[in-house]
C-alpha positions, 0 to 999 in steps of 0.5 A, a space after each residue: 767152633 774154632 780152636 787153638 793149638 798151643 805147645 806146652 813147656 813139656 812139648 805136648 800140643 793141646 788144643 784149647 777152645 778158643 772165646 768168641 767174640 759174643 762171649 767176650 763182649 758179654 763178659 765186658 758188658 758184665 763188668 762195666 755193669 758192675 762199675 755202673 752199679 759201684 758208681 750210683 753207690 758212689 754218686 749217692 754217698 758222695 751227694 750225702 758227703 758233700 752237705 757236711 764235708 766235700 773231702 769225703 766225695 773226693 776220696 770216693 771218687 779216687 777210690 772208685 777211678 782207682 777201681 776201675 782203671 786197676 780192675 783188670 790187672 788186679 782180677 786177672 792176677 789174682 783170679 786165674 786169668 779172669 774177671 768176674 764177667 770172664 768168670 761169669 762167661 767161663 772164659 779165661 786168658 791163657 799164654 799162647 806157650 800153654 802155661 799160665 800167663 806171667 805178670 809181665 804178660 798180664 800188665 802187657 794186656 793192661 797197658 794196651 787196654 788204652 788202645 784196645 778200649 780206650 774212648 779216644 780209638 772208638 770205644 772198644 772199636 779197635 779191640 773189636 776189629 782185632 778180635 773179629 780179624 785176628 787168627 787167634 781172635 786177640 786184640 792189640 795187647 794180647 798180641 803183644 802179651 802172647 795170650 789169648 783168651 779160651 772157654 774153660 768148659 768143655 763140652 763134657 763135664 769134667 767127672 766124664 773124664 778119668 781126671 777126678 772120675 769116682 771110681 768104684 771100691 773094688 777097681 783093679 787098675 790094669 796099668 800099675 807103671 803109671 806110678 811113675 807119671 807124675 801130677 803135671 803128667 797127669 795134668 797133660 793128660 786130663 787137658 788132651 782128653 778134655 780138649 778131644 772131648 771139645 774138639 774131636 782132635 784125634 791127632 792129640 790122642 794119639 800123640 799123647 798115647 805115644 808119649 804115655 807109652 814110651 815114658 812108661 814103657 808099656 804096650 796097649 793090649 789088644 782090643 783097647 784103642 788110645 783114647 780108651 788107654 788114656 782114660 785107664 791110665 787116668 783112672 789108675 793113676 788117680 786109683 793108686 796115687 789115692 791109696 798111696 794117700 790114704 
């Protein structure tokens, strides 16, 4: 399993999982299907168009060249960094600093995709090359781009982690500080833990702790190790700011 370690606006290092090459192609393998899928439609309203009309073919044709030159860009855009293979995959692309990806590094990634996939380099054969060889498995325009492309599941479910975890009518949280951390804080905290649980990275923990602590200025008590004292703070935290709702 290899993984990548991006540092967030926040200076908080996590490590992500990082796709493979086979889920990648998949993934693409996926998406051409559906173009396949899209172009019989095409070719059989266009065969039925074209005994009464030929223009009605010609706007079919640029609508489905449209579709797919623009397919990428468009989904990735408006589906978090995925197509509907890479959502099929659970894999998505990521900016290396951590964040979501900007537009400019989303059409960054598209315009490259000539090089990358283009039938005038191979097919696809130079993306390939580039993932296959590459540190953080990326192809030409996600170099360019500053992204990568990383699983979305962990190996633990999400419920197994304290971020969204159904916590019983009478908990007593045990840390009521955590009052001053805020959603992005308890974000970072639910993606260091939900990549411990995908990589066994330690280091994260205990740095994260450290951060914790010194943010809300509060000491682990005897008997509870960091990532004990991580998932707590989650479960206090989601426990209070729900009654604050209520």
């Amino acid at each position: 399993m290899e993984t990548i370690r991006v540092s967030t606006a926040q200076n908080v290092d996590i490590d992500y999982e990082v796709a493979g090459l086979g889920e990648r192609i998949v993934a693409r393998l996926i998406d051409l299907a559906g173009f396949a899928v899209l172009y019989i439609v095409v070719l059989i309203l266009m065969i039925a168009s074209f005994r009464n009309s030929g223009t009605l073919g010609v706007v079919l044709i640029i609508i489905f060249l449209v579709i797919f030159v623009f397919y990428d860009l468009v989904c990735e855009l408006t589906m978090d960094g995925q197509t509907f293979g890479k959502k099929i995959m659970k894999i998505k692309v990521i900016s290396l600093d951590g964040g979501q990806p900007t537009f400019g590094q989303y059409l960054m990634r598209w315009i490259f995709r000539v090089i990358d996939f283009g039938f005038i380099f191979g097919w696809g054969l130079v993306a390939l090359v580039c993932v296959a060889v590459s540190k953080n498995h990326q192809r030409i325009g996600d170099m360019l781009a500053k992204t990568t492309l990383i699983k979305t599941v962990p190996r633990t479910k999400i419920d197994q982690v304290a971020f969204g975890f159904a916590l019983p009518d009478d908990y007593q949280p045990v840390f009521k500080e955590v009052l001053h951390l805020n959603d992005r804080d308890a974000e970072l905290i639910f993606e260091v833990l939900s990549g411990f649980y995908q990589t066994g990275n330690t280091d994260l923990i205990y740095s994260m702790a450290t951060k914790i602590k010194e943010h809300i200025a509060i000491v682990i008590p005897a008997g509870m190790n960091e990532l004990q004292f991580l998932e707590t703070v989650m479960k206090d935290y989601n426990h209070l700011t729900a009654q604050m709702d209520a």
